[in-house]
N, C-alpha and C positions, 0 to 999 in steps of 0.2 A: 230412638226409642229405648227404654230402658230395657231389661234383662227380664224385670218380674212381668213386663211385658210379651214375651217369646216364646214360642213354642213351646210345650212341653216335648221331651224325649219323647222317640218311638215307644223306648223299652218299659216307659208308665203307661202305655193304651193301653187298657185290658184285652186280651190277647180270645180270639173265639173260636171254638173249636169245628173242625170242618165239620159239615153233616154227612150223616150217617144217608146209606141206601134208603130208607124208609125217608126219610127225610126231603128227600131230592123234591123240588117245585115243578111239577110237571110243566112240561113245552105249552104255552099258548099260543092258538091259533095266532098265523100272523092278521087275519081277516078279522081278529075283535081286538077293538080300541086299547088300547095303552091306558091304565088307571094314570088317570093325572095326580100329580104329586102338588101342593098349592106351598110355595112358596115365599112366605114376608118377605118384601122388599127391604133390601140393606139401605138403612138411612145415612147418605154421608157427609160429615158434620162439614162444612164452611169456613169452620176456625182453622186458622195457620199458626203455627209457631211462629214465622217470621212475619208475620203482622206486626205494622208500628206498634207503638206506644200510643196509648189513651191518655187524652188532657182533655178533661171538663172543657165544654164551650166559656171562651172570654181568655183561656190561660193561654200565656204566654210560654212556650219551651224554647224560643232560642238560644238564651241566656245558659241552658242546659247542655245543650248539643252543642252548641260553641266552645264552652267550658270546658268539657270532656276533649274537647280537640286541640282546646288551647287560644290563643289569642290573634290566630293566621287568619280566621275569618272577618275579624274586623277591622275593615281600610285606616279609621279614624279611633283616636284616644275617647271622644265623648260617646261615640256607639258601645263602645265594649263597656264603660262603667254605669252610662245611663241600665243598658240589660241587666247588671248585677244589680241595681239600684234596684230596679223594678220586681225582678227575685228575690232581693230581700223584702222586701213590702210583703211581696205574694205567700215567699215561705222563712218568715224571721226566724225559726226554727235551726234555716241554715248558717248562720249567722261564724257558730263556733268549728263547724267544721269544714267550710270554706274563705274564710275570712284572712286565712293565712298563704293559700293560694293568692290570692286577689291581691293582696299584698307584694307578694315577688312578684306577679307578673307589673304592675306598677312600676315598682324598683326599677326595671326592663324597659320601661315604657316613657314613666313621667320624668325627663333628663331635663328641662330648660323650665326658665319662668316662667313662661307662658302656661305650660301643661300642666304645669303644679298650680295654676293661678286656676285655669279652668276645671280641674279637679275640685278645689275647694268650692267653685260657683257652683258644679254640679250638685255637690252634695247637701249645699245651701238651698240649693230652689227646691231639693226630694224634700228636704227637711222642714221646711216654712211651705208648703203648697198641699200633702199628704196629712191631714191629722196626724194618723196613726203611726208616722214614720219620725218624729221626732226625736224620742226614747231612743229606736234603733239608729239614726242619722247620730244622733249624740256618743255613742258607745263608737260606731263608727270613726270618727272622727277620733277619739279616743285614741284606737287602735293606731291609727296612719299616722297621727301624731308623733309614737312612739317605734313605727316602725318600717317609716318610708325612712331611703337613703337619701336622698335630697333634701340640701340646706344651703340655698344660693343666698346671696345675697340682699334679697328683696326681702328675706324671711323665710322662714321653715313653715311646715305646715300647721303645728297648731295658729303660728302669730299669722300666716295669711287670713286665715279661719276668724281669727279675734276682730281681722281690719273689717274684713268685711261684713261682722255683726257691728262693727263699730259706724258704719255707713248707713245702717238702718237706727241704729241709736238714736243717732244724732237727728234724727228728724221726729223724733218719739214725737216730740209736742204737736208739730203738726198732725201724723198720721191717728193721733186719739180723739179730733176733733174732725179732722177729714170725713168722706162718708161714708158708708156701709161697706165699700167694697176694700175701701184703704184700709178701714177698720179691721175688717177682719185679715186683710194679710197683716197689718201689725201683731194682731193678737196670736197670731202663729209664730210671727217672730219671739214675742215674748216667751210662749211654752217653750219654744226651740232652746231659748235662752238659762230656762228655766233647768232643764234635761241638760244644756252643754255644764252647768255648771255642778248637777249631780255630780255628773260622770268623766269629766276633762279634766284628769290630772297631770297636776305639772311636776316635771321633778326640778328641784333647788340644786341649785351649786354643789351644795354640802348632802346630795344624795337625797331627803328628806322630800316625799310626796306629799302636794297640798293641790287644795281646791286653788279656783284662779279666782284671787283679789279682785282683779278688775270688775268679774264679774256679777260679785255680791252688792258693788257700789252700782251697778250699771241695774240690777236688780229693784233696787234701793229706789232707784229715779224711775225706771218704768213703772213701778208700783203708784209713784207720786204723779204721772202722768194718766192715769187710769183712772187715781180718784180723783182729779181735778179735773174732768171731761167726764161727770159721774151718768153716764149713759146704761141703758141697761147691758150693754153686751161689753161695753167697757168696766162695769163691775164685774162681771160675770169669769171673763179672764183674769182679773185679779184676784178673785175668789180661787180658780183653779192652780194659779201659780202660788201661794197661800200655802193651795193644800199640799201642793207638792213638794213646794222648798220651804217653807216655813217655821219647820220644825228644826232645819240643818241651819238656818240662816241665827234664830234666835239662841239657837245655843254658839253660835259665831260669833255674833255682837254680845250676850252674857260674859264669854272669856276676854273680851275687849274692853269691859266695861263699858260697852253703849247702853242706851235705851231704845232703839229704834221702833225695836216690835211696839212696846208699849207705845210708841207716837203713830204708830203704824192701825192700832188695837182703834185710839181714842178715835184714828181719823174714821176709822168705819164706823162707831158711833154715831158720829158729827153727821156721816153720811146719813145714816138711817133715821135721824130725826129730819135733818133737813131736806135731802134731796130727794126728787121727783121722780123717785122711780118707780118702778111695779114694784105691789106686792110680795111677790113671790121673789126677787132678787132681795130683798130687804130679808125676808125669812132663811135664804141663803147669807147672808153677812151674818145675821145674828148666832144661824147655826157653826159659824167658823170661826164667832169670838166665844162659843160653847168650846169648840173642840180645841181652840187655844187654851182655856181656862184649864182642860184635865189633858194638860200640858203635850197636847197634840196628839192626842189617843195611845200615849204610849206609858208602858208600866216598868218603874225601874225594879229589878231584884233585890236590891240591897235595902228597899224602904221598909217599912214594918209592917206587915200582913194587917188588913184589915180586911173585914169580911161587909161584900159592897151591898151596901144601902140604897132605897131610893133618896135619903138625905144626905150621904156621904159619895156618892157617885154619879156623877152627872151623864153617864154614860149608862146608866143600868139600867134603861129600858130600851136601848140601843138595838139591842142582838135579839129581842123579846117575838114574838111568831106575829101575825096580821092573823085576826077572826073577823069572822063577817058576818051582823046580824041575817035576820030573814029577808032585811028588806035591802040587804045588800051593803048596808054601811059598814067603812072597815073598822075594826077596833083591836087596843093592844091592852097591855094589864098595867100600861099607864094613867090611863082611863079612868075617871073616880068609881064608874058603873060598870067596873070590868065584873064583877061576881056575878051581876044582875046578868049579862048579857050572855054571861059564859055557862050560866047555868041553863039558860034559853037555849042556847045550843046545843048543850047535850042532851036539854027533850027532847029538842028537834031533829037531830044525828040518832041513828040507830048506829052503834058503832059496833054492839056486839050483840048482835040477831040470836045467836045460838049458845049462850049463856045468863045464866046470873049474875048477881052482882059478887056470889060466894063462890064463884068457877064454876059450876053445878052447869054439868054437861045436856041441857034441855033436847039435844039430837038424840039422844034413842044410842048411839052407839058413839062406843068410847074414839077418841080421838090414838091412832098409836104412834101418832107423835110426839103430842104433848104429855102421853102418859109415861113416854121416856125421860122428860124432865127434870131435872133433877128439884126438886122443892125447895131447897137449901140454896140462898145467894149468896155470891162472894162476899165477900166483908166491907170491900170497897163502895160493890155496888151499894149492899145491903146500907151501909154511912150515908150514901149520896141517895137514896131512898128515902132513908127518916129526917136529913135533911131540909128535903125538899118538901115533904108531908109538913115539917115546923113553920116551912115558910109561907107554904098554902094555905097553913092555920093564922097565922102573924095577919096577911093578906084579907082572907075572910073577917078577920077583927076590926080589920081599920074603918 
């Protein structure tokens, strides 16, 4: 218990003075009742200091309590890194500041091919079976690459890693035609593939970090096996992988002098007139040869400022708000009848009950908050104000 908890000293009671003769409580009889004095019951609280630790029902704490103790609780190699697998998934958060632990105890641990063989399968199946573990399995992998001490002969750990994406590769053709269930662990492999190749760098001979070659080619051919089995879920992954690598990839083959993207561009055309897919996967292609076109949503500095247009910007209704008629339908200010509708709205929104349109305070009494106000806007603001007034006028014109 702390200190501001403890007793007060005697010598702060207020101190009372004895009574005086007059004073004195005379003797009562012993034969009349005792005033009873009523007491509240002391409520005592339940709670312990040394009560466990609280984890949401479904969570996992071994991996926790283990960790803290060290690596003596677990008999086998795949129990102790499966636990950290499933901690990372749970809290990817921790990634940076125990990633370097997990690391030496490895060092420690993973001595012969085998264990380094079964290290890479594990982190392969978290990575391709977890959506959401991809990204992190990727960075992962990364890491142990560059900082497990073992390098037998079969391979180090990134090249075990590469053999064993190299064994689902290789079956690409079948598993994009396979059925639903094949399907979709290919298409995991792929993102998996997708993320190892963000993030898996290799260092060169000559010191010099790069992405790994093989896997831009290996990219190349899963993309080409996706749209030749143009299924909808088979598009759908290639759409993703697209949005993810496609902007690193095109600027890859540009300094190569390839064209790939551009054979990559036309085949998803080809797709969306020809192939039988849904609707809505077809409006998904179209929207990905949009965001290729404004060179994959990204803005260089060094270009020459131009102020974006709905002619000059294929992206500039992009970031634009959703409004919603009365009868529910959504609309944006892409809309030929955005004025019409938006003006509906604002009859229909009371948005400011207790004024005019000239501030004029209709409540009876002044506000002394806003009458603190300063009148006078920044100059920035005040810019980006008249601005936006010229653009609402440009808009209401068209």
């Amino acid at each position: 218990m702390s200190d501001s908890f403890d007793r007060a000293p005697d010598q702060t009671k207020p101190q009372r003075a004895p009574p005086s003769s007059q004073d004195k409580i005379p003797q009562q009889n012993s034969a009349m009742a005792k005033p009873q004095v009523v007491v509240a019951p002391v409520l005592m609280s339940k709670l312990s200091a040394n009560a466990p630790e609280f984890y949401p029902s479904g969570y996992s704490s071994n991996y926790t309590e283990s960790y803290e103790d060290g690596c003596e609780d677990y008999p086998i190699l795949s129990e102790y890194v499966q636990d950290f697998l499933n901690h990372l998934t749970e809290q990817p958060g921790s990634f940076e500041t125990e990633i370097e632990q997990f690391a030496e105890t490895l060092n420690g641990w993973v001595t012969t091919d085998d264990a380094l063989q079964e290290l890479v399968e594990l982190i392969y199946q978290q990575a391709t079976s977890i959506p959401n573990f991809s990204y992190m399995g990727a960075r992962l992998c990364n890491y142990l690459s560059h900082h497990l001490t073992i390098s037998p002969q079969s391979g180090n750990f990134h090249q075990l890693l590469l053999q064993r994406c190299r064994t689902e590769y290789e079956a690409k053709d079948q598993a994009a035609k396979g059925d639903e269930v094949t399907r979709k662990r290919f298409h995991a492999f792929v993102l998996f593939l997708g993320e190892l190749y963000l993030n898996l760098e290799i260092k060169r001979t000559n010191g010099q970090v790069t992405r790994a070659d093989i896997l831009q080619v290996g990219l190349r051919e899963l993309l080409n096996a996706l749209f030749s089995n143009p299924m909808d879920d088979n598009l759908i992954c290639a759409v993703k992988l697209l949005k993810l690598t496609g902007s690193v990839l095109e600027d890859t083959w540009k300094e190569k002098g390839k064209t790939d993207m551009e054979e990559i561009i036309q085949r998803i055309e080809n797709v969306v007139l020809d192939a039988n897919c849904s609707r809505d996967v077809k409006q998904m292609l179209l929207k990905l040869v949009e965001l290729r076109s404004s060179n994959w949503g990204r803005v260089h500095a060094t270009s020459t400022y131009r102020e974006a247009t709905p002619e000059n910007d294929p992206n500039y209704f992009m970031n634009e708000p959703t409004f919603y008629t009365s009868d529910g339908v959504p609309f944006t200010a892409a809309d030929p009848d955005y004025q019409e509708k938006y003006q509906e709205l604002l009859e229909r929104e009371d948005f400011f009950p207790d004024y005019e349109e000239n501030g004029t305070d209709l409540s009876g009494a002044g506000d002394p908050y806003l009458d603190d106000i300063d009148d006078e806007m920044d100059p920035e603001i005040e810019e980006a104000y008249e601005k936006f007034c010229l653009e609402s006028e440009r808009k209401r014109k068209q």
